[in-house]
FIRO-861550 format. One record per residue (C-alpha): chain; x, y, z. Coordinates in steps of 0.05 Angstrom, whole numbers, plus 32768, in hexadecimal, padded with zeros to 4 digits. Layout:
<pts>
+--------+------+-------+------+
! lummar ! east ! north !   up !
+--------+------+-------+------+
!      A !    X !     Y !    Z !
...
+--------+------+-------+------+
</pts>
This chain:
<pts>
+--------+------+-------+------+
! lummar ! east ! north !   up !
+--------+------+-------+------+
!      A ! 7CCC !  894A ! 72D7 !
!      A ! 7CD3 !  8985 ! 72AC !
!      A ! 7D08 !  8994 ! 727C !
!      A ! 7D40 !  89C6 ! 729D !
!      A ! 7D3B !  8A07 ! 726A !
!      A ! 7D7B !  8A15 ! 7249 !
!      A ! 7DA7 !  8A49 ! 7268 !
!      A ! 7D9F !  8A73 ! 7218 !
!      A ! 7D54 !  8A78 ! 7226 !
!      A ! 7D68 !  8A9B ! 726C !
!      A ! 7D9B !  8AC9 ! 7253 !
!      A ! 7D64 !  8ADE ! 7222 !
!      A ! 7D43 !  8B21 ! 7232 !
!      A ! 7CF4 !  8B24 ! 7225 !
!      A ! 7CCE !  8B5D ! 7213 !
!      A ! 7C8C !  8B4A ! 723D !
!      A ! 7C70 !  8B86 ! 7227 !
!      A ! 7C72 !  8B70 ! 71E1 !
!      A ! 7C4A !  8B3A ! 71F4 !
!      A ! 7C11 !  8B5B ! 7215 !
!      A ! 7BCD !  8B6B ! 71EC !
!      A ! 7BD7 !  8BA2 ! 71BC !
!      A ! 7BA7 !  8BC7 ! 71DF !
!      A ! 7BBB !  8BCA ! 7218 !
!      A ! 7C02 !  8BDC ! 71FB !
!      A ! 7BE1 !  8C15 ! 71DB !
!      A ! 7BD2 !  8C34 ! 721B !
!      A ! 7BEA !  8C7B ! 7223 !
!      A ! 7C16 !  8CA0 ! 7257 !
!      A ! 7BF4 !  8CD5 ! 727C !
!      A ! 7C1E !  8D13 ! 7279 !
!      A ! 7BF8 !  8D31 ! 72B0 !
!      A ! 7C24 !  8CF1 ! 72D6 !
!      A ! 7C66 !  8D09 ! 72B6 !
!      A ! 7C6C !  8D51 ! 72CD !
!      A ! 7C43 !  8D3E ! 7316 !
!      A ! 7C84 !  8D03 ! 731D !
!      A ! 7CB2 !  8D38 ! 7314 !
!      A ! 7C8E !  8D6A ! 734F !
!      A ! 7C5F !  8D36 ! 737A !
!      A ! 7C91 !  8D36 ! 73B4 !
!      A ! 7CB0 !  8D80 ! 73B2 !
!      A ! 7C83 !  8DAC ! 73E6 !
!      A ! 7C96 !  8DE2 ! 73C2 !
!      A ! 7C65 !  8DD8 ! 7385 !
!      A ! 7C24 !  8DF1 ! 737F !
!      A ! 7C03 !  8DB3 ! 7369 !
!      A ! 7BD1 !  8DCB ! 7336 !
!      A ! 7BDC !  8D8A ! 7309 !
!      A ! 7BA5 !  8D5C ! 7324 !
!      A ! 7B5B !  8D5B ! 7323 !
!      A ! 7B53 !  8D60 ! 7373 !
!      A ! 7B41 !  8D97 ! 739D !
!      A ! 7B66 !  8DA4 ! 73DA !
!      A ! 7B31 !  8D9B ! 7415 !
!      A ! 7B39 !  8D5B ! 743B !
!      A ! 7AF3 !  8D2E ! 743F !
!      A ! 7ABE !  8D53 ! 7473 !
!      A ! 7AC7 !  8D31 ! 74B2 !
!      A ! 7A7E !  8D18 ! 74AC !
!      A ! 7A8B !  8CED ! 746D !
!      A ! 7ACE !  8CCF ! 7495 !
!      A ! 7AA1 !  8CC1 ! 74DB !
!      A ! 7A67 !  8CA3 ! 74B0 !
!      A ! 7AA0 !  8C6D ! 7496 !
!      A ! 7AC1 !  8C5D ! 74D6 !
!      A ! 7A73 !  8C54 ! 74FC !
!      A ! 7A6A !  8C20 ! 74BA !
!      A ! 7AB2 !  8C02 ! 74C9 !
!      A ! 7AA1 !  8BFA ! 7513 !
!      A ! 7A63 !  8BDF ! 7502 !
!      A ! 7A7F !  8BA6 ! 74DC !
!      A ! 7A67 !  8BBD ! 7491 !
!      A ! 7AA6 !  8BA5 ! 7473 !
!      A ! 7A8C !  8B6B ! 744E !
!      A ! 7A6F !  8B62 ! 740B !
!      A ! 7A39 !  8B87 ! 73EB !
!      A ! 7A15 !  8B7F ! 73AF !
!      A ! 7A33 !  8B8E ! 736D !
!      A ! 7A0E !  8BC8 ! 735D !
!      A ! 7A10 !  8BEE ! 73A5 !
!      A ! 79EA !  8BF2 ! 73E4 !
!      A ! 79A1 !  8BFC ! 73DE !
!      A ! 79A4 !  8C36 ! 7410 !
!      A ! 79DC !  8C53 ! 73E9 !
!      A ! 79BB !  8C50 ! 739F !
!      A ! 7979 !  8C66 ! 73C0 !
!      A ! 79A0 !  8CA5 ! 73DF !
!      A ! 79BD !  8CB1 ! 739B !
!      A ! 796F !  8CB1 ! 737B !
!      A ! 7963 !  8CE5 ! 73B4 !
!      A ! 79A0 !  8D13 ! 73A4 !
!      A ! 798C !  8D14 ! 7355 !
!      A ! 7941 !  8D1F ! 7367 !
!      A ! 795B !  8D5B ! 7395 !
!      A ! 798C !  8D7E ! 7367 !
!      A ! 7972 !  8D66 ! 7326 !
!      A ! 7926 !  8D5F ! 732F !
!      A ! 7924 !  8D1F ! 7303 !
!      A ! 790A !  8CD2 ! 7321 !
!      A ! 793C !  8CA0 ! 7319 !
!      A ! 7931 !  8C56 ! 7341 !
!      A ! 796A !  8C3C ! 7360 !
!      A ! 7966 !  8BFF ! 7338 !
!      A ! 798B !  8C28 ! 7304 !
!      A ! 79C6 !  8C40 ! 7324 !
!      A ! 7A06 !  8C14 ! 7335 !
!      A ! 7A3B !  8C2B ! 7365 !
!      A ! 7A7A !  8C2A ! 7345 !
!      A ! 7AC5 !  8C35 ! 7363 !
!      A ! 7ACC !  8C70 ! 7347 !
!      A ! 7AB4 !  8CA0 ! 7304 !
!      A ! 7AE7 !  8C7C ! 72E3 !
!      A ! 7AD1 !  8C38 ! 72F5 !
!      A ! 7A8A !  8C4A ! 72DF !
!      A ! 7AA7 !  8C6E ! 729A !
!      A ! 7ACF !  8C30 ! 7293 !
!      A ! 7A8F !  8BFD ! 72A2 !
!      A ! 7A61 !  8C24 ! 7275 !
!      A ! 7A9A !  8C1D ! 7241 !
!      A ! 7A98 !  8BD7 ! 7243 !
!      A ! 7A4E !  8BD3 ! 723E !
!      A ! 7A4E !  8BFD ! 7200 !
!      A ! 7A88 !  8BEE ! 71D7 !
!      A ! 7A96 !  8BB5 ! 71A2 !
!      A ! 7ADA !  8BB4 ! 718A !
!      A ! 7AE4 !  8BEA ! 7152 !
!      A ! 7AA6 !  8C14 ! 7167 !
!      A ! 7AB0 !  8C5B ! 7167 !
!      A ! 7AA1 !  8C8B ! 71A3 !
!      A ! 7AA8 !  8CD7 ! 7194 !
!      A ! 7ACD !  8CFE ! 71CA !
!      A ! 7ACB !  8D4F ! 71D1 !
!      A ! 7B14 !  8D62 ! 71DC !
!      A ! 7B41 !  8D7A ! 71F6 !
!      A ! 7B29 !  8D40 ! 722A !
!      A ! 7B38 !  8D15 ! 7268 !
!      A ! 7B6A !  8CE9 ! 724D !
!      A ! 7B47 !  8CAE ! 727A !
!      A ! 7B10 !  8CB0 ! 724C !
!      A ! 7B27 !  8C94 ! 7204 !
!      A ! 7B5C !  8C67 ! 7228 !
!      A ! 7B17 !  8C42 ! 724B !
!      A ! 7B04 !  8C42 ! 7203 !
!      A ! 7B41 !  8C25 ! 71EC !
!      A ! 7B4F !  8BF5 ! 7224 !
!      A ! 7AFA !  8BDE ! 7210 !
!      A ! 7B11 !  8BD5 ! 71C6 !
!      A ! 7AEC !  8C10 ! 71AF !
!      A ! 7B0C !  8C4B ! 7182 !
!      A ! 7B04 !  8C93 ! 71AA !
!      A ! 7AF8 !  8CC6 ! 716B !
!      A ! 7B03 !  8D14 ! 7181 !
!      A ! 7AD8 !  8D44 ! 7175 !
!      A ! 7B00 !  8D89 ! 7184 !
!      A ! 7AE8 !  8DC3 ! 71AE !
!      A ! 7AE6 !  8E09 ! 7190 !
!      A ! 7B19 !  8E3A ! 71AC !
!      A ! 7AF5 !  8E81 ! 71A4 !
!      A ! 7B22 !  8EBA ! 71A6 !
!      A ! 7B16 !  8ED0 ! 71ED !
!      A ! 7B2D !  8E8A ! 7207 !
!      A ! 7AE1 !  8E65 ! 7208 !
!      A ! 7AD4 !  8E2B ! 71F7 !
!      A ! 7A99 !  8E16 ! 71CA !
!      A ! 7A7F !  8DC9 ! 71A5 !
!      A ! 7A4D !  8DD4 ! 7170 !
!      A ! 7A21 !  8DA2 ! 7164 !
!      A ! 7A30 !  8D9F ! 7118 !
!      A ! 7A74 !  8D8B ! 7133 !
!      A ! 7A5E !  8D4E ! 7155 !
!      A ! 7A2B !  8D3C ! 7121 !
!      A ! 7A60 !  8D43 ! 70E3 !
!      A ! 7A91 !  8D0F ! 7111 !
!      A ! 7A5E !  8CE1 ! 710C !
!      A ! 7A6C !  8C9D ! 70DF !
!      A ! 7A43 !  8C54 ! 70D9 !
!      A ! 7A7F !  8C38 ! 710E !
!      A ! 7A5E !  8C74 ! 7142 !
!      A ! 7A41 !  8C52 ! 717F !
!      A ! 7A48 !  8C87 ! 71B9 !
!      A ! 7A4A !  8CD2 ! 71C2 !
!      A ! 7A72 !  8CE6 ! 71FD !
!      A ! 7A62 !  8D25 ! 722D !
!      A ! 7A81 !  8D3A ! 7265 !
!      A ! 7A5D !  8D70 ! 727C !
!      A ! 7A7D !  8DA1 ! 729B !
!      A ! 7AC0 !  8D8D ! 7280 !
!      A ! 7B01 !  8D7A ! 728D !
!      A ! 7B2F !  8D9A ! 727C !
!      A ! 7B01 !  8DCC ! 7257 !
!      A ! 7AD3 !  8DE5 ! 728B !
!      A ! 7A9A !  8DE1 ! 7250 !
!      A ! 7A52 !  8DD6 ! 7261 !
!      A ! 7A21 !  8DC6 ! 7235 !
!      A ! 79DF !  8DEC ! 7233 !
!      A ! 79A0 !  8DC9 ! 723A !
!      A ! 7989 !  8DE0 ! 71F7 !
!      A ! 79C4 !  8DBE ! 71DF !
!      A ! 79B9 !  8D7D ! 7208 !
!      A ! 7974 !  8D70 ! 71E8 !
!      A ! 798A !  8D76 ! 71AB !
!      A ! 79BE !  8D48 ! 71AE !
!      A ! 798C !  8D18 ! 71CD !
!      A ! 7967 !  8D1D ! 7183 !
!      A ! 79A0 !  8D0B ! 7163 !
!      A ! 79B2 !  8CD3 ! 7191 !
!      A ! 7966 !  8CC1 ! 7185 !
!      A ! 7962 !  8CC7 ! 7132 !
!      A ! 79AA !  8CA3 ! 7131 !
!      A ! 79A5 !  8C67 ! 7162 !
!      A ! 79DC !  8C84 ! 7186 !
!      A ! 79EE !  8C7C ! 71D6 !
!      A ! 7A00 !  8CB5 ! 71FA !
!      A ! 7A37 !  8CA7 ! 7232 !
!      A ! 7A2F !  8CF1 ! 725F !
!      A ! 7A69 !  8CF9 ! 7298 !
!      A ! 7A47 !  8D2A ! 72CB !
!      A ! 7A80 !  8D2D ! 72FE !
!      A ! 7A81 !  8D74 ! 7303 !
!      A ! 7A35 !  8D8E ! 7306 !
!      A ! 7A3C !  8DB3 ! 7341 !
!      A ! 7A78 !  8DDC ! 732B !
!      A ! 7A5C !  8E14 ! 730B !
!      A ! 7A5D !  8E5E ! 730C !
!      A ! 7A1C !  8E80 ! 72FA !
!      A ! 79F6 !  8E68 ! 7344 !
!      A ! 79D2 !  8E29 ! 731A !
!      A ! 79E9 !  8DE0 ! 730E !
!      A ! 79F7 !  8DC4 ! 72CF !
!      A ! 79C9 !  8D9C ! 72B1 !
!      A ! 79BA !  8D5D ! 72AD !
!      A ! 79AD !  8D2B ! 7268 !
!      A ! 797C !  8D06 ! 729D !
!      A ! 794F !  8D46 ! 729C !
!      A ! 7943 !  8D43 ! 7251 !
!      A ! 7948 !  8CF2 ! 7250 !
!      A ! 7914 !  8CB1 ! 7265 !
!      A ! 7937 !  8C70 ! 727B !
!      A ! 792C !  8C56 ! 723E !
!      A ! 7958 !  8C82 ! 7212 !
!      A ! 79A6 !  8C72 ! 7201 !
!      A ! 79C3 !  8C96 ! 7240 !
!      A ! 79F4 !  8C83 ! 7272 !
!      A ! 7A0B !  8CB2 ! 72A6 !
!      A ! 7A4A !  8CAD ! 72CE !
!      A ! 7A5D !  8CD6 ! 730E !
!      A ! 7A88 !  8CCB ! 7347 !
!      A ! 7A8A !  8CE3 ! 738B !
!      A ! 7AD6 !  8CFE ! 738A !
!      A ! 7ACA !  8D47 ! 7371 !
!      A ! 7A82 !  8D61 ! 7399 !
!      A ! 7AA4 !  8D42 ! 73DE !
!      A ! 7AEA !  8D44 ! 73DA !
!      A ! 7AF0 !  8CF6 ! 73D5 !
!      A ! 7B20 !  8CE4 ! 73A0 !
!      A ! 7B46 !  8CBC ! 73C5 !
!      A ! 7B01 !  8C93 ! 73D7 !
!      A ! 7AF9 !  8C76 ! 7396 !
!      A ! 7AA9 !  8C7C ! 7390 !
!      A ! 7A79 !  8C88 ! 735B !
!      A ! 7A3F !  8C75 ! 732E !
!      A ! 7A1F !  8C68 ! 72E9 !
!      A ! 79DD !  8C71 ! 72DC !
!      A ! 79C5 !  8C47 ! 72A1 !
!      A ! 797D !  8C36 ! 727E !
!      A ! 794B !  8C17 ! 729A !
!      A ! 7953 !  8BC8 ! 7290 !
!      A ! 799C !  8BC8 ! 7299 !
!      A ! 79AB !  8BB9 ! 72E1 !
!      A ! 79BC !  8B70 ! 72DA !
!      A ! 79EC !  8B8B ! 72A8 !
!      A ! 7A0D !  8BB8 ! 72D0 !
!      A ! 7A0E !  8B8B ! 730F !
!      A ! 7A39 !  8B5C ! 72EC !
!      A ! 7A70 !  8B88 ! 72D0 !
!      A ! 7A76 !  8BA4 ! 7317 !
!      A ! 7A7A !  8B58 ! 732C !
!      A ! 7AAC !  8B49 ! 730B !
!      A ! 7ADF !  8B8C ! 7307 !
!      A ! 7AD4 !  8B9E ! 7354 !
!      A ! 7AA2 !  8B6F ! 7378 !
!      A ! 7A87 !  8BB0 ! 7396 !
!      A ! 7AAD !  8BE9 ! 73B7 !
!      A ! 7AB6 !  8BE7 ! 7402 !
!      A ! 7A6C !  8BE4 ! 742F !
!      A ! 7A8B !  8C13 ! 745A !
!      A ! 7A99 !  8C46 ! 742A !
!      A ! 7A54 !  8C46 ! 740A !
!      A ! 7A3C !  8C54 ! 7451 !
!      A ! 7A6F !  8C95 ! 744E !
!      A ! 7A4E !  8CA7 ! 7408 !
!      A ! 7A03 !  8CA3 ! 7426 !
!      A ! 7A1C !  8CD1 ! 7453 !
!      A ! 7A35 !  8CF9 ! 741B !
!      A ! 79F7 !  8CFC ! 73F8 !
!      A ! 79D0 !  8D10 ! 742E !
!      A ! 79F4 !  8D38 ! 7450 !
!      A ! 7A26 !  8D5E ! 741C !
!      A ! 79FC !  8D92 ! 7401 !
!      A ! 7A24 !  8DD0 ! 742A !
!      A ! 7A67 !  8DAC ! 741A !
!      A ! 7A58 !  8DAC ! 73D1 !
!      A ! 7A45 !  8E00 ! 73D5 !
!      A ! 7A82 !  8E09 ! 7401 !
!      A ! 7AB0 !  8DEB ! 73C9 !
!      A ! 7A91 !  8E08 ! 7392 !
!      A ! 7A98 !  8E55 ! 73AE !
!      A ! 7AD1 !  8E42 ! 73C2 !
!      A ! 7AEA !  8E2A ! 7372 !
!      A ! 7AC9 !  8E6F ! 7360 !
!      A ! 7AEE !  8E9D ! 738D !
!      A ! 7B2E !  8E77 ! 7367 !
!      A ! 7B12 !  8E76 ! 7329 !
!      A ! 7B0B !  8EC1 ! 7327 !
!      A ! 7B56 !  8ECD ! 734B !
!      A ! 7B79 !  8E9A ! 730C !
!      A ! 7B56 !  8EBC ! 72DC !
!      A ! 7B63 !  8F04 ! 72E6 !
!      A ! 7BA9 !  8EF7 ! 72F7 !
!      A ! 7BB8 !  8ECF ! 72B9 !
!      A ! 7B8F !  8EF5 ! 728E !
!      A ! 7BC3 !  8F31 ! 7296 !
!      A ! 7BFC !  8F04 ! 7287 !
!      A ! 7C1B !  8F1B ! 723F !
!      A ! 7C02 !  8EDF ! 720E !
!      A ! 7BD5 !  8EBB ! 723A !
!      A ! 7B89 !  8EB2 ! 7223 !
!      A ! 7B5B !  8E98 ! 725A !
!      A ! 7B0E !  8E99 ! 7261 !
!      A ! 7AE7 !  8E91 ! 72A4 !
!      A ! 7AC5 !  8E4A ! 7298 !
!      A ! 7A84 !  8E3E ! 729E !
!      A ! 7A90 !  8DFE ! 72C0 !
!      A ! 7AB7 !  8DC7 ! 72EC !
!      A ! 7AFB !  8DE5 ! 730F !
!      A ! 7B2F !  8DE5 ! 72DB !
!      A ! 7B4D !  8E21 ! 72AE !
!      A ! 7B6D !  8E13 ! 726F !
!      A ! 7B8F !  8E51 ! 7256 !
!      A ! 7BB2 !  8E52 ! 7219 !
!      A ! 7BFA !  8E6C ! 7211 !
!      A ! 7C11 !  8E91 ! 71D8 !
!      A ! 7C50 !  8E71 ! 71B2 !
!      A ! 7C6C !  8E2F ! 719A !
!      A ! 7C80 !  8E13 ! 71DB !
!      A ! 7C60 !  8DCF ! 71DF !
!      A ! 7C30 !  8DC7 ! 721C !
!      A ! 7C56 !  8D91 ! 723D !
!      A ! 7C98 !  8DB5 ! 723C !
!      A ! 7C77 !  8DF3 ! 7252 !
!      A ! 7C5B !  8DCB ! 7291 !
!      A ! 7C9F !  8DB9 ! 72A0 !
!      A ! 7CBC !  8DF5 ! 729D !
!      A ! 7C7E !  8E19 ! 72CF !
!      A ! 7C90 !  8DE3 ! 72FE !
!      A ! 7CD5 !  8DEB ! 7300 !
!      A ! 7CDC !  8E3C ! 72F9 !
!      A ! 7C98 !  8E4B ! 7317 !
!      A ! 7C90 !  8E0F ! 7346 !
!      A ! 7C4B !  8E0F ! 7328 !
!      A ! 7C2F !  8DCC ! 7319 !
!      A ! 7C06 !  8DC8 ! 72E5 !
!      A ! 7BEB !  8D94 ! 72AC !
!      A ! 7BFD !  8D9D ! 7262 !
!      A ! 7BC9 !  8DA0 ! 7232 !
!      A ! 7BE3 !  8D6F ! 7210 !
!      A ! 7BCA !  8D40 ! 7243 !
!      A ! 7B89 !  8D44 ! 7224 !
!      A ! 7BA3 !  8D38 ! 71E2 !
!      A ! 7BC1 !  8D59 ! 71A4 !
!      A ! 7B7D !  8D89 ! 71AC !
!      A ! 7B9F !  8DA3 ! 71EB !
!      A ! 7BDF !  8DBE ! 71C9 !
!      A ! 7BF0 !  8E01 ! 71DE !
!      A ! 7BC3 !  8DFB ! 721D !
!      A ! 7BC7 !  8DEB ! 7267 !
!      A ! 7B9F !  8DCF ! 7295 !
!      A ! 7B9E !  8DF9 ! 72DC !
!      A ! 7B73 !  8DD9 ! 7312 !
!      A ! 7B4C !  8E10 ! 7343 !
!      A ! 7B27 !  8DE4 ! 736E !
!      A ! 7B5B !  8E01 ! 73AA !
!      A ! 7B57 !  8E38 ! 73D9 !
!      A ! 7B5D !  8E85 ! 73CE !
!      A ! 7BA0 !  8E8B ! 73EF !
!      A ! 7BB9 !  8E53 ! 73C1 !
!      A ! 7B99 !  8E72 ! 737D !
!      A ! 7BBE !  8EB5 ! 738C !
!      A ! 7C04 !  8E93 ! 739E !
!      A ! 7C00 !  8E6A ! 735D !
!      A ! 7BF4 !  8EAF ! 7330 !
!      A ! 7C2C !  8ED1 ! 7350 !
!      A ! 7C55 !  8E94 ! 733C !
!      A ! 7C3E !  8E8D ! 72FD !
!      A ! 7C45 !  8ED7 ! 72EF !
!      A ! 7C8C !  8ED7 ! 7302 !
!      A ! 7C90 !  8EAD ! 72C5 !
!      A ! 7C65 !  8EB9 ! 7299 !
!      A ! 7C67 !  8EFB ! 729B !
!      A ! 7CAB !  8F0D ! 7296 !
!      A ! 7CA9 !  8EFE ! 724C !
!      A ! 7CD9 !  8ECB ! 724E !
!      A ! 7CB2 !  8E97 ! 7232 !
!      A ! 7CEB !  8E60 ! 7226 !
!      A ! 7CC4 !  8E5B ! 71DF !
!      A ! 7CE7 !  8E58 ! 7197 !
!      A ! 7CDA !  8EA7 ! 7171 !
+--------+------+-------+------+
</pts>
């Protein structure tokens, strides 16, 4: 029988977070979280904070899952996806992309996170170094952290119209013997920064000459503005270079909440892959892959209907802010996000509070995307024209009125 424990021990209080792993203590708060708790539930807000659009799923994606529900595909899969759904996804980068790649290298993931996250794992050794261009996605370096690896920043360039630009000299001078991985994410989040071919290939060489990987996040591909998709590392790459790609199906089809996606990784690798998807997620539901086939091959007009209709609110933000007294702000080449900067001292995340109480503007602090992101904010346009007007006469009201709430 076991000893009774003393009634001191009970009265004790225990940290439990004190005993966790450090690295997982070392896990930071997103402040995109802490100004969206303060607003999530007030209808009021424009909700500008979070990288969603505002279109529900087509209907066809939604009928293609409940057909696979009423069919019975609601058991388990294989680890790395349906063979119908990684053969669609071969189709859909042959199509837009013009490149061959087998579906024995692509693994369906739950999510661009979950594939960031799994290519982290493959990667990473505790205390190797990954450089990230920021400002960034906060997800990314906390993957690296949770992985054991050390995320390294590589800034942007601000130019003095608002535009953001990464030499390559910067990347190459971050470099150190604890390097391992380059990280792109091309278009960006929250920059809206694409990288040119030209620029691609010859980051390529120097992943080559330095035994480097190159981790590329191509979520947003289809969201740009000069009638021609971004490109694509798997243009300039063969499956046996140092390339993983990750992408998810949230952004292209409005299926966040669907928690799909995929990493593309070198030739060799899918027993890899197919075992750090067995043992994170088993596989994602059968019936959503279904949906995603459906997405694949039948998505195309969707895609062009959100990405006119990201332009038409692209072009509304940025006029409207760009009149504002001490706001800078650049069309971006790419993805659906504006990150103007705001003359002053205000810090970004007390500035986000203050839009979403006084302007009932929601929006995400550029701080979010680390100390890079000071002075910035993160305004998402993947909404509707209507919406995109509305939010500039809100933010003008405040903004404008040259009552910045910021220390002279």
């Amino acid at each position: 029988m076991a000893e009774p424990v003393a009634a001191a021990a009970l009265d004790t209080p225990v940290d439990l977070a004190a005993l966790l792993s450090e690295r997982i203590r070392g896990i930071g708060t997103s402040q995109i979280g802490l100004v969206a708790d303060r607003g999530r539930d007030d209808p009021d807000v424009v909700k500008l904070w979070i990288g969603e659009g505002d279109l529900p799923t087509p209907p066809f994606i939604v009928e293609a899952a409940h057909r696979a529900m009423q069919a019975g595909h609601t058991r388990y899969t294989t680890s790395l996806g349906l063979p119908a759904l990684r053969a669609a996804l071969g189709a859909y980068h042959a199509r837009h992309w013009g490149v061959d790649v087998p579906a024995d290298r692509f693994a369906v993931t739950a999510g661009g996170m979950n594939a960031i996250m799994q290519a982290a794992q493959a990667l990473l050794e505790p205390g190797d170094e990954i450089l990230i261009p920021a400002p960034a996605w906060p997800n990314l370096a906390e993957a690296v952290r949770i992985t054991g690896g050390v995320p390294v920043t590589v800034p942007y360039r601000i130019q003095p119209d608002g535009r953001f630009t990464l030499p390559l000299s910067d990347i190459e001078a971050a470099l150190t013997p604890r390097t391992r991985v380059i990280m792109v994410n091309s278009p960006s989040n929250p920059t809206g920064w694409t990288m040119p071919l030209a620029e691609m290939t010859a980051l390529r060489d120097l992943a080559r000459a330095r035994g480097l990987w190159i981790l590329s996040d191509e979520v947003y591909a289809h969201f740009t503005y000069g009638n021609q998709i971004a490109p694509s590392f798997l243009q300039i790459c063969t499956e046996d270079d140092r390339l993983i790609v990750t992408n998810t199906f949230s952004k292209n089809w409005a299926m966040t909440g669907w928690r799909a996606g995929w990493v593309i990784f070198p030739r060799g690798l899918a027993p890899t892959f197919a075992k750090l998807g067995q043992y994170s997620t088993t596989s994602i539901p059968t019936f959503i892959q279904h949906a995603c086939i459906a997405a694949l091959d039948e998505g195309d007009g969707f895609i062009r209907t959100m990405v006119d209709r990201c332009a038409e609110a692209r072009a509304i933000l940025v006029e409207g802010l760009a009149r504002l007294p001490g706001v800078t702000v650049a069309p971006p080449d790419g993805a659906f996000y504006l990150m103007p900067r705001i003359a002053g001292d205000e810090p970004s995340l007390d500035l986000a509070y203050r839009l979403l109480r006084d302007a009932k503007v929601g929006v995400a602090p550029g701080t979010a995307f680390g100390p890079a992101g000071e002075g910035l904010i993160r305004i998402c346009f993947a909404i509707s024209p209507e919406l995109a007007r509305e939010a500039v006469r809100r933010l003008s009201g405040v903004l404008g009125t040259g009552s910045s709430g910021r220390a002279n």
